[in-house]
VOMARMAR-211310 format. One record per residue (C-alpha): residue number from 1; chain; x, y, z. Coordinates in steps of 0.05 Angstrom, whole numbers, m for minus. Example, Ala and Ser with C-alpha at 12.3 -4.5 7.8 and 13.67 -1.06 7.14 Angstrom:
BEGIN
seq  mol  x  y  z
1  A  246  m90  156
2  A  273  m21  143
This chain:
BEGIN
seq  mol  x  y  z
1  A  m717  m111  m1108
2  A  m783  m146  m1108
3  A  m810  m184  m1150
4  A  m868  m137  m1169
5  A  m828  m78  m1169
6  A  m780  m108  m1217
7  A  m834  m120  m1267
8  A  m862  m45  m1259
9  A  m785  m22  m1273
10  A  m785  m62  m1334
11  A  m850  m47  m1364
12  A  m840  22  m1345
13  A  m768  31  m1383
14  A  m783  m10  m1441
15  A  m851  18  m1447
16  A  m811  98  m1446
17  A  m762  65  m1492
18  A  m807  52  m1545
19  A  m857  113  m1543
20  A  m800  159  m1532
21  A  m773  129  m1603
22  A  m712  93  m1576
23  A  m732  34  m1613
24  A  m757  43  m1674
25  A  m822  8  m1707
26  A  m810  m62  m1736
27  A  m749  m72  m1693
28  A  m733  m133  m1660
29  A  m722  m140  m1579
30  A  m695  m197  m1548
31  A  m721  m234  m1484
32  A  m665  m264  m1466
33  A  m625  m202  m1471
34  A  m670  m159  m1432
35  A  m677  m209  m1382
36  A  m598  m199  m1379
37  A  m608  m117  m1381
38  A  m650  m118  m1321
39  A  m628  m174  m1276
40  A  m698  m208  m1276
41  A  m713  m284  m1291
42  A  m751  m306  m1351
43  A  m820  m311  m1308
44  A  m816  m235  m1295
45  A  m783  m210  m1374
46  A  m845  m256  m1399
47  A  m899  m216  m1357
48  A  m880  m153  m1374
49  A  m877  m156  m1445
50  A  m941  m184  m1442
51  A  m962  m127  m1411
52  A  m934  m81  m1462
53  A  m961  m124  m1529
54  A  m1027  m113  m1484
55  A  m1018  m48  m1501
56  A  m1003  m52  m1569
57  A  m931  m37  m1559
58  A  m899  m102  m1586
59  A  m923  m165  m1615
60  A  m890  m229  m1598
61  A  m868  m280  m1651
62  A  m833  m347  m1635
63  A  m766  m363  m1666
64  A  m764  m285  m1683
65  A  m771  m243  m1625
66  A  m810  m187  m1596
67  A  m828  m142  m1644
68  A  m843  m69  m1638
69  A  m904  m42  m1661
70  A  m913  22  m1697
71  A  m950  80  m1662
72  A  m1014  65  m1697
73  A  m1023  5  m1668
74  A  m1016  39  m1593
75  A  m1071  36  m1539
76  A  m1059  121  m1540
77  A  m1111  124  m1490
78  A  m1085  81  m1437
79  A  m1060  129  m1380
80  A  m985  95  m1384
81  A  m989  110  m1457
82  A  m1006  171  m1451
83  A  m952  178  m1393
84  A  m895  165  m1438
85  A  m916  202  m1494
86  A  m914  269  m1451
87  A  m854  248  m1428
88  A  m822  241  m1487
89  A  m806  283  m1545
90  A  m869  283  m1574
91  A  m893  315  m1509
92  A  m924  380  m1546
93  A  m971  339  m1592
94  A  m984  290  m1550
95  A  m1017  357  m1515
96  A  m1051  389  m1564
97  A  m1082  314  m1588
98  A  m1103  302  m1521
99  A  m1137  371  m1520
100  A  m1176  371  m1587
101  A  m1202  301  m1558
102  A  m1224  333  m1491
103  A  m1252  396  m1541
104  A  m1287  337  m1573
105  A  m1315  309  m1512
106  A  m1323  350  m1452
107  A  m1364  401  m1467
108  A  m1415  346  m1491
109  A  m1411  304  m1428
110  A  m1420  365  m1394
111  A  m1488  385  m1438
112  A  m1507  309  m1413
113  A  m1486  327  m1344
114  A  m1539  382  m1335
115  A  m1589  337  m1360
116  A  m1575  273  m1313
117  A  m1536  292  m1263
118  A  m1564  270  m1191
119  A  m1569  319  m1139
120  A  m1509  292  m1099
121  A  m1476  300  m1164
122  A  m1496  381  m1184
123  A  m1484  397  m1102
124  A  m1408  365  m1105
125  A  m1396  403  m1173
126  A  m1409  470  m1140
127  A  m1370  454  m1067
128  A  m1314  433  m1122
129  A  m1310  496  m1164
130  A  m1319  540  m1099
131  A  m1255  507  m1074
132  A  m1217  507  m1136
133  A  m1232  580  m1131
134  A  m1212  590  m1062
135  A  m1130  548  m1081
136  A  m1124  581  m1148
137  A  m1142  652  m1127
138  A  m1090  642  m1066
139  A  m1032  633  m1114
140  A  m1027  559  m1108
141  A  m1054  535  m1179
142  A  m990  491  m1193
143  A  m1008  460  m1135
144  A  m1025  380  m1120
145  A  m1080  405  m1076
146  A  m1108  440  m1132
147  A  m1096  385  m1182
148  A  m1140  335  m1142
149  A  m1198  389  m1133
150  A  m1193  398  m1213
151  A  m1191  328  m1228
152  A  m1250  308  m1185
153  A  m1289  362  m1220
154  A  m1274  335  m1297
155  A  m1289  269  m1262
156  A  m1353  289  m1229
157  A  m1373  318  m1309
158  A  m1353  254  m1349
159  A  m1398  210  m1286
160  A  m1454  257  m1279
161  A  m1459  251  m1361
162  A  m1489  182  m1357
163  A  m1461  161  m1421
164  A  m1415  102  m1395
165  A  m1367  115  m1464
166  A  m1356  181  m1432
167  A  m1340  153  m1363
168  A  m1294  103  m1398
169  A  m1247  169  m1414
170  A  m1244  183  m1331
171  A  m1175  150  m1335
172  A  m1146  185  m1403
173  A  m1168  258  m1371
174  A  m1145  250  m1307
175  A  m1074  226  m1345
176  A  m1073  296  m1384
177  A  m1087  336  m1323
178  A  m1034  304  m1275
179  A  m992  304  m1337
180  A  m998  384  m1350
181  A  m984  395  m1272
182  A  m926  349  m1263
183  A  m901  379  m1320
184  A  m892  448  m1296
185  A  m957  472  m1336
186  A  m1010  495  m1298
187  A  m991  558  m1268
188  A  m993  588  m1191
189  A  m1049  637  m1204
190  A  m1097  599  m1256
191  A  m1121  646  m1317
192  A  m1192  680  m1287
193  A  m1233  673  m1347
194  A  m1218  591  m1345
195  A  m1234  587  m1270
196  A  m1294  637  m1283
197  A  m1317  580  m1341
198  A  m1309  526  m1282
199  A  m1359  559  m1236
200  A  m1403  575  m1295
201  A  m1412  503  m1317
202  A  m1416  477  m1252
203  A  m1475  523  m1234
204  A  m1505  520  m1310
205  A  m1506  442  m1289
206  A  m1531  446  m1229
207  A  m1592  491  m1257
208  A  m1602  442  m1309
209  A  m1583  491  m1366
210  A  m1550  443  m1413
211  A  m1537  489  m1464
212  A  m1504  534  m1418
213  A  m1460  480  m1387
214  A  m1442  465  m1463
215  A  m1422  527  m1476
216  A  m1383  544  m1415
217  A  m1346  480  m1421
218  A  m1326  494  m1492
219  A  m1295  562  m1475
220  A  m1256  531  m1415
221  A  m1227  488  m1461
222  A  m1207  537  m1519
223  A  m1176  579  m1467
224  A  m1133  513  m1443
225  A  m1125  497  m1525
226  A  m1096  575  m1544
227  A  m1042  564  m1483
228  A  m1011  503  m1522
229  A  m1007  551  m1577
């Protein structure tokens, strides 16, 4: 195995390991004796637990060890955080967190959206909705066709908002959409109300309505929020 790959193995297993709760907060990890688990030299071990104290995962303390970090002290919204927390058995609040934050924030990027998007930006938003439309209403909502049309659209919202601490979430939403859909979540023919609140924001922004937008956006989302329920 490569050398790269190797180091992705690691920092993916270890990094489950911990967020899954397989090792607990406070506990201490060996290098040597992961080096050992996972066949890898010291170079590679060291480089991927730097990767995870990066994170917030683990700090590292000489003549003590690595030492793992409780939750709070997590980067949740890092996209391999949030990876391993849906795939572990936290998976249901991970959700619903994830949610109330995209409650939080999406219907107010989208507000900002109708007020600064650029042209280019309100013309993609409708060619997006009118082809989520088109996949959903044809039965193939659980779809990775369909998941690329949706996340481009919550994409296209958080850019067109202007508000670059909005953009910065691009990664954390598009992590809890592929999530929900490689998780067996989204369903083959998408609820109509929710795909009806697409095409409403997505015209409200291209009109420039922003309270509209808001609005339609918020309902989307409660409608997403009441299936977690």
């Amino acid at each position: 195995m490569a050398k790269a790959s190797m180091y992705e193995e690691m920092v993916d297993v270890v990094g489950r390991r911990i967020v899954g709760g397989g090792i607990g907060p406070r506990e201490v990890m060996s290098l040597a004796a992961l080096q050992e688990e996972f066949g890898v030299s010291r170079t590679v071990a060291r480089e991927a637990m730097r990767a995870l104290e990066a994170l917030g995962l683990i700090t590292a303390r000489r003549r003590v060890g690595l030492i793992v970090s409780p939750a709070g002290d997590w980067d949740v919204l890092d996209p391999q955080v949030i990876r391993w927390n849906l795939a572990g058995p936290g998976r249901d609040a991970q959700l619903r967190a994830l949610m109330d934050l995209r409650i939080a924030v999406e219907p107010v990027a989208t507000r900002l959206a109708a007020q600064h998007a650029t042209p280019a930006q309100r013309e993609h938003l409708l060619d997006l909705v009118g082809r989520l439309s088109a996949i959903g209403e044809a039965g193939r909502g659980d779809s990775e066709e369909y998941l690329v049309v949706d996340v481009e659209f919550h994409v296209t919202l958080l850019r067109a908002s202007a508000n670059p601490l909005l953009v910065a979430l691009e990664p954390a939403v598009t992590e809890v959409l592929t999530g929900r859909s490689h998780l067996g979540l989204t369903p083959a023919h998408p609820d109509p109300q929710a795909l009806a609140c697409h095409v409403r924001a997505a015209r409200a922004v291209a009109g420039g309505d922003a309270a509209q937008a808001e609005e339609a956006s918020r309902t989307m989302l409660a409608l997403v929020r009441d299936e977690l329920d």
